[in-house]
C-alpha positions in Angstrom: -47.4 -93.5 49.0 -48.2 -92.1 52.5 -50.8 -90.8 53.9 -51.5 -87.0 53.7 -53.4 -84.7 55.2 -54.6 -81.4 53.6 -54.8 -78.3 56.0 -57.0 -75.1 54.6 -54.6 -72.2 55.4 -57.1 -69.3 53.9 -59.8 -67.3 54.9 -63.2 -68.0 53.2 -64.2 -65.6 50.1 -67.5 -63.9 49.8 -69.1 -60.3 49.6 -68.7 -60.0 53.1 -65.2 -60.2 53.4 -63.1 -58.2 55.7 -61.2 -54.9 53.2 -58.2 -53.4 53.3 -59.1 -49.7 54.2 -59.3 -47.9 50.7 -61.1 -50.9 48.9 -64.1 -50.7 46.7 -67.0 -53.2 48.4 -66.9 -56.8 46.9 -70.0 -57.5 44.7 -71.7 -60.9 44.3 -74.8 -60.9 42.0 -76.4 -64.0 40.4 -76.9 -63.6 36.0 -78.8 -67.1 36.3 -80.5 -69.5 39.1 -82.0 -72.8 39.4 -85.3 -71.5 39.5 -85.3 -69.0 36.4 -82.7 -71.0 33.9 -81.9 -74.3 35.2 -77.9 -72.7 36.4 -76.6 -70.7 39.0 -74.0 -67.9 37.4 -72.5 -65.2 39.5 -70.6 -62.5 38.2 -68.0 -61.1 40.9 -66.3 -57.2 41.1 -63.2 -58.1 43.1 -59.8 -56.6 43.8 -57.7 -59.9 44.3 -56.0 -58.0 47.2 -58.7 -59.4 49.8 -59.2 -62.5 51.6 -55.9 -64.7 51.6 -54.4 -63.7 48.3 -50.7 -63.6 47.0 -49.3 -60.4 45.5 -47.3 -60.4 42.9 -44.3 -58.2 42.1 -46.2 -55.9 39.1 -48.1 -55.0 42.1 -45.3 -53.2 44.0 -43.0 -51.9 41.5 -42.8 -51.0 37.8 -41.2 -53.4 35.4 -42.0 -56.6 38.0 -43.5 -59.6 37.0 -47.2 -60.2 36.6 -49.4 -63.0 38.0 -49.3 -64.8 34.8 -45.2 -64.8 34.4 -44.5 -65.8 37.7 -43.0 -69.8 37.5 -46.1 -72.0 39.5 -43.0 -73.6 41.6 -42.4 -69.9 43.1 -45.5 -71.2 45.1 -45.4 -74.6 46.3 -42.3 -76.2 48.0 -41.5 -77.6 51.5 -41.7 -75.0 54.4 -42.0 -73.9 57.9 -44.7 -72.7 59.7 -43.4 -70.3 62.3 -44.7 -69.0 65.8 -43.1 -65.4 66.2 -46.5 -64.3 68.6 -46.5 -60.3 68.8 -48.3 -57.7 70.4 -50.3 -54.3 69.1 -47.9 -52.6 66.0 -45.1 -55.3 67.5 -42.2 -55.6 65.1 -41.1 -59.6 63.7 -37.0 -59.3 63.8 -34.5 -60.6 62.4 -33.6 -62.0 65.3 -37.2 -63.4 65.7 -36.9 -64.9 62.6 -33.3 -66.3 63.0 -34.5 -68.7 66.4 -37.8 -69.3 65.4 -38.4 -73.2 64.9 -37.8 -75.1 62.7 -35.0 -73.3 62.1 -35.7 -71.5 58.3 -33.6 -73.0 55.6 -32.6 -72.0 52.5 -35.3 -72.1 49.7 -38.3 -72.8 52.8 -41.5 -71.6 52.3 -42.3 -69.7 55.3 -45.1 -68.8 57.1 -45.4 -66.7 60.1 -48.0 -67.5 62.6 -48.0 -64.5 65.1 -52.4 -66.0 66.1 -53.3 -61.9 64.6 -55.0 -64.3 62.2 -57.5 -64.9 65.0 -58.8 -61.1 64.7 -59.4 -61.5 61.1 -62.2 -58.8 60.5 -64.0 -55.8 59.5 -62.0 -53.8 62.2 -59.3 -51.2 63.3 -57.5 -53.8 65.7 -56.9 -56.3 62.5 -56.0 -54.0 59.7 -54.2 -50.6 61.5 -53.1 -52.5 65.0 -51.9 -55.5 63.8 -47.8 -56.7 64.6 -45.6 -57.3 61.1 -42.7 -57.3 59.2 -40.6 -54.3 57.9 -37.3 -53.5 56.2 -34.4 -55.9 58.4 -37.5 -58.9 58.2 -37.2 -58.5 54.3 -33.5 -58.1 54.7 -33.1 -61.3 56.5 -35.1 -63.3 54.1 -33.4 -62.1 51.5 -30.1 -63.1 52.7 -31.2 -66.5 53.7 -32.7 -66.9 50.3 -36.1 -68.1 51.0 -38.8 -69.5 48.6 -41.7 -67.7 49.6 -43.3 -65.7 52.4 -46.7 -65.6 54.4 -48.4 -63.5 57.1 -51.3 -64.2 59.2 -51.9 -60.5 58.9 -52.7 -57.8 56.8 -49.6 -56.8 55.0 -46.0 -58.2 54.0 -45.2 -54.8 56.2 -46.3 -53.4 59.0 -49.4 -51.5 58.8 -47.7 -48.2 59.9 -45.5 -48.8 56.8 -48.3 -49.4 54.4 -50.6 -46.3 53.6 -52.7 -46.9 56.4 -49.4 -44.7 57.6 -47.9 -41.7 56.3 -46.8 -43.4 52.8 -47.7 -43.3 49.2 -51.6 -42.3 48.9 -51.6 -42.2 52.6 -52.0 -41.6 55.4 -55.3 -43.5 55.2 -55.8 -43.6 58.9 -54.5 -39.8 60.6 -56.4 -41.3 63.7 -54.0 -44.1 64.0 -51.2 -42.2 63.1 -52.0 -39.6 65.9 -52.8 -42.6 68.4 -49.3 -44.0 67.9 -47.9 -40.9 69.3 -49.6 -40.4 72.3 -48.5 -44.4 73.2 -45.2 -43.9 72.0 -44.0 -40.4 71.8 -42.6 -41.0 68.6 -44.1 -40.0 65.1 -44.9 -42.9 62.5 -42.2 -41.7 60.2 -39.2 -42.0 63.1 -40.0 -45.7 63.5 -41.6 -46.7 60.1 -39.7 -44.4 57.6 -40.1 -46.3 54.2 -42.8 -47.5 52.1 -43.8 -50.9 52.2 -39.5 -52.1 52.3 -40.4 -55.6 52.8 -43.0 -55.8 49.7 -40.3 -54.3 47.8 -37.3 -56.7 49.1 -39.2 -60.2 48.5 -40.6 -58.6 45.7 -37.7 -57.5 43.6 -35.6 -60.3 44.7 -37.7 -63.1 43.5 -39.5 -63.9 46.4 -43.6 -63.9 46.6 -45.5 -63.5 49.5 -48.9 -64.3 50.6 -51.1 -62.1 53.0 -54.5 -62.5 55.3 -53.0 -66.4 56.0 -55.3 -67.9 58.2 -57.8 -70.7 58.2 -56.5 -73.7 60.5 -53.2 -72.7 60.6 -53.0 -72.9 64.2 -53.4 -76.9 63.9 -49.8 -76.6 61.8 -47.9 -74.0 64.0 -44.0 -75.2 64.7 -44.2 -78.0 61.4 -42.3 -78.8 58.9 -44.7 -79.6 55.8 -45.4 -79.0 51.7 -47.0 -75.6 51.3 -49.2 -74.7 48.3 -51.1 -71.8 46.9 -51.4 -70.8 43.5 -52.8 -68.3 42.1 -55.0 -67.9 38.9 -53.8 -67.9 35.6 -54.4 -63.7 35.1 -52.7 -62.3 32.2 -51.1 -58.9 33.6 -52.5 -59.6 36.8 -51.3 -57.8 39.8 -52.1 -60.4 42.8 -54.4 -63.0 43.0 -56.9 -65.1 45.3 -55.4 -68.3 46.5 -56.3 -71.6 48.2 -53.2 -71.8 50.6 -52.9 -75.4 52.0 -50.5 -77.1 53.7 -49.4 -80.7 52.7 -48.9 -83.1 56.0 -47.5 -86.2 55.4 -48.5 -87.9 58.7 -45.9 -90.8 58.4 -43.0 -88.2 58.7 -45.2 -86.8 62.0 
């Protein structure tokens, strides 16, 4: 066997952790310690949506799959770790995504380093600023049939096509909204006019995704490698906290 090398491609966990804009606080608190019982025990309030985290498809539409029923294999598999770097609310293409290197193959695993994973925080500039995918992105991976998809950013979309825009429950953020037109001249809606399009096209084509990648993947950008993250085993779960790690073997390097 060769030698491998293991590359940590999440963000840490913890009640601190940067939130997605309408998400309740993450609560750590200790049932037992060493000095009262002997044990430490911690019970945790959560959503799974924080942190790096896959969604799964229950989570996006009604009648999808939930965390338990989605196949382990849907989340580990050779892949490609792209560099598609992008500005403020910058758009990934399907032209971005069709020269990137490596080139994307059928059934990859990709994941697309655009460095927003850098800005990973409790802020306006990570979560409502950041660059992403939308509806031709999902429409190109569909077509080339990949595995599985990862963002070093907030969202599978855009964050103007999330809620944080005028979608769904939204718009969570008028502010942002209102600051896109006065640097554009365009309203959100002109530019971003659906609801989370690339969610739903991985999603309801069999292809899961994984948000908030970051951790070393800069040491991994424009490689070829095994990619893993699994999620927990949650009966009707909706998404799920993952260890995302990429698998080097440093013979093939």
């Amino acid at each position: 066997m060769g030698k491998t090398r293991l590359v940590d491609l999440s963000h840490p966990f913890g009640d601190k952790v940067p939130l997605w804009p309408y998400f309740s606080d993450v609560k750590i608190e200790r049932m037992h310690y060493h000095a009262k019982s002997g044990v430490l025990s911690q019970v945790i309030t959560t959503t799974m949506h924080c942190s790096t985290h896959a969604d799964s498809p229950a989570h996006v539409f009604e009648g999808g799959l939930y965390t338990d029923q989605i196949p382990l294999d849907s989340y580990y598999g050779t892949g490609v770790i792209v560099d598609i770097p992008k500005p403020k609310w910058g758009v990934i293409t399907a032209d971005d995504l069709e020269k990137a290197t490596p080139k994307i193959e059928k059934g990859d695993i990709v994941i697309v380093h655009t460095g927003w994973h850098h800005k990973y925080s409790d802020s306006t500039e990570y979560f409502c600023y950041s660059p992403g995918l939308y509806k031709e992105a999902g429409e190109w991976f569909v077509e080339k049939g990949v595995k599985a998809v990862g963002v070093d950013q907030q969202a599978l979309d855009h964050p103007l096509g999330t809620a944080i825009g005028p979608h769904g429950p939204g718009p969570l953020r008028p502010d942002v909204c209102a600051e896109y037109k006065r640097e554009t001249g365009r309203d959100v809606l002109e530019d971003f006019p659906e609801w989370e399009p690339c969610h739903n096209l991985l999603m309801r084509n069999g292809i899961m995704g994984w948000e908030n990648v970051g951790g070393d993947l800069a040491q991994v950008v424009g490689m070829r490698c095994t990619i893993a993250g699994f999620p927990i085993r949650w009966t009707k779960g909706d998404g799920s906290i993952v260890r995302l790690v990429a698998i080097i073997d440093e013979d093939e390097q």
